[in-house]
C-alpha positions in Angstrom: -51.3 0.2 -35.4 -49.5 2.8 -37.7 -46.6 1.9 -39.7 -43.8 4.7 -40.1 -41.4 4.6 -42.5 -39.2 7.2 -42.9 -36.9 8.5 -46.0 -34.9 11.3 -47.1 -32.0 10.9 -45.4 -28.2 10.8 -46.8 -24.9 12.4 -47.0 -24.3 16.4 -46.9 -21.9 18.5 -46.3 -21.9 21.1 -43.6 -24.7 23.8 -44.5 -26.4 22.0 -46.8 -30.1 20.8 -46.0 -32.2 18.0 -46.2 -35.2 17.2 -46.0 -36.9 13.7 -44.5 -40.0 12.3 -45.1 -42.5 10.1 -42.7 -44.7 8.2 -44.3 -47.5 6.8 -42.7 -49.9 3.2 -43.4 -52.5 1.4 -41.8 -54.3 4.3 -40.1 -54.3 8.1 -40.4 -51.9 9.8 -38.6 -54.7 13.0 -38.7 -55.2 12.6 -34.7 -52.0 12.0 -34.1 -49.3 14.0 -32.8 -45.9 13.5 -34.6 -42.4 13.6 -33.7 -38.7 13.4 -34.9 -35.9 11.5 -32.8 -32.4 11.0 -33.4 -29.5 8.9 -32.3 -25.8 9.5 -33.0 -23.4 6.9 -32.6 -22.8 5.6 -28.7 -25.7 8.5 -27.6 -29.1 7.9 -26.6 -32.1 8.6 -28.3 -33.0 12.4 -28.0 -35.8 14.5 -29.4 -35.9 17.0 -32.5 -39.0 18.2 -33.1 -42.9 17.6 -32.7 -45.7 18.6 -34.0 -49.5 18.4 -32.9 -51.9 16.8 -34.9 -53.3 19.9 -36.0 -50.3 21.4 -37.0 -51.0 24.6 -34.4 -48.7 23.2 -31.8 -44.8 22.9 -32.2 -41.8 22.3 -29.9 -38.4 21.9 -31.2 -34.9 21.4 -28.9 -32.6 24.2 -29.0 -30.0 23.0 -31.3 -32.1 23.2 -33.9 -34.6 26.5 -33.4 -34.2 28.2 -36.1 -32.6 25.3 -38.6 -35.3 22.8 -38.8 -38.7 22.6 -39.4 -41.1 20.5 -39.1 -44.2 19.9 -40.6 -47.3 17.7 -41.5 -49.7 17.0 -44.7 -52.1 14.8 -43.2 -53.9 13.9 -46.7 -51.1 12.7 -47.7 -50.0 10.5 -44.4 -46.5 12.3 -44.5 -44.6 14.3 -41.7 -41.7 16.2 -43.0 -38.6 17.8 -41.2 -36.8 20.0 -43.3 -33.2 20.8 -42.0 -31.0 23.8 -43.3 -27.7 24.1 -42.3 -26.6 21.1 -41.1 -24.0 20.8 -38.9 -21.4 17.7 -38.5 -23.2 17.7 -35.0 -26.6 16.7 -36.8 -25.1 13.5 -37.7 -27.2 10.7 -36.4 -30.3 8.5 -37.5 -33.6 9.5 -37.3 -36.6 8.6 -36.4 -40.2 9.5 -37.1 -42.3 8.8 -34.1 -46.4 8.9 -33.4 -48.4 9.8 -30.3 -51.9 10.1 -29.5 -51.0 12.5 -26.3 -49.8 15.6 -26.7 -46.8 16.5 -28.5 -44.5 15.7 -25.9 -40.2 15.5 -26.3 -39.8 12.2 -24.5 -39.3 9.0 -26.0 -42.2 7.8 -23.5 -44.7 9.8 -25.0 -44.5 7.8 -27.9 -45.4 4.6 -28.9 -45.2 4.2 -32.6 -41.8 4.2 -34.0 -40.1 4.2 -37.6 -37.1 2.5 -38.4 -35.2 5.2 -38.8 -32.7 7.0 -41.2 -29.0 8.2 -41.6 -28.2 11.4 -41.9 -24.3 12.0 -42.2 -23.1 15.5 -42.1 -19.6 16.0 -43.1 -17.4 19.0 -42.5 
């Protein structure tokens, strides 16, 4: 089993950036692939970003191309996902998520979940 914990997140006003950590215990995360998740109020859970666990593989949704990024330092345990320009839009915890499949963009393909954290965007 991995532990995620996540951290980073906060309050920002529109076109600011942030960036959130995923910090990773009880195994490496160095064969998995990793993925961010978020979930705004009264919405369901829908994906970000993901990365494979080689780093040579990425898939991001569109609202974000171009905005985020994500990325992984697997001596260090940590996933990243830096996000420039926020929008109010953006607003919405997120979660850091693990897979040992490809680096897929459903919630199914994943079975190692953080806890999550708030980012708040305001306008």
């Amino acid at each position: 089993q991995v532990q995620l914990v996540e951290s980073g997140g906060g309050l920002v006003q529109a076109g600011g950036s942030l960036r959130l950590s995923c910090i990773a215990s009880g195994r490496t995360i160095s064969t998995y692939s990793m993925g961010w998740f978020r979930q705004a109020p009264g919405k369901e859970r829908e994906f970000v970003a993901a990365m494979s666990w080689s780093g040579s593989r990425t898939n991001y949704t569109d609202s974000v191309k171009g905005r985020f990024a994500i990325s992984r330092d697997n001596a260090k345990n940590t996933v990243y996902l830096q996000m420039n320009s926020l929008k109010p839009e953006d607003t919405a915890v997120y979660y850091c998520a693990g897979s040992r499949r490809l680096p897929g963009t459903s919630l199914h393909d994943y079975d190692q979940w953080g806890q999550g954290t708030q980012v708040t965007v305001s306008s």
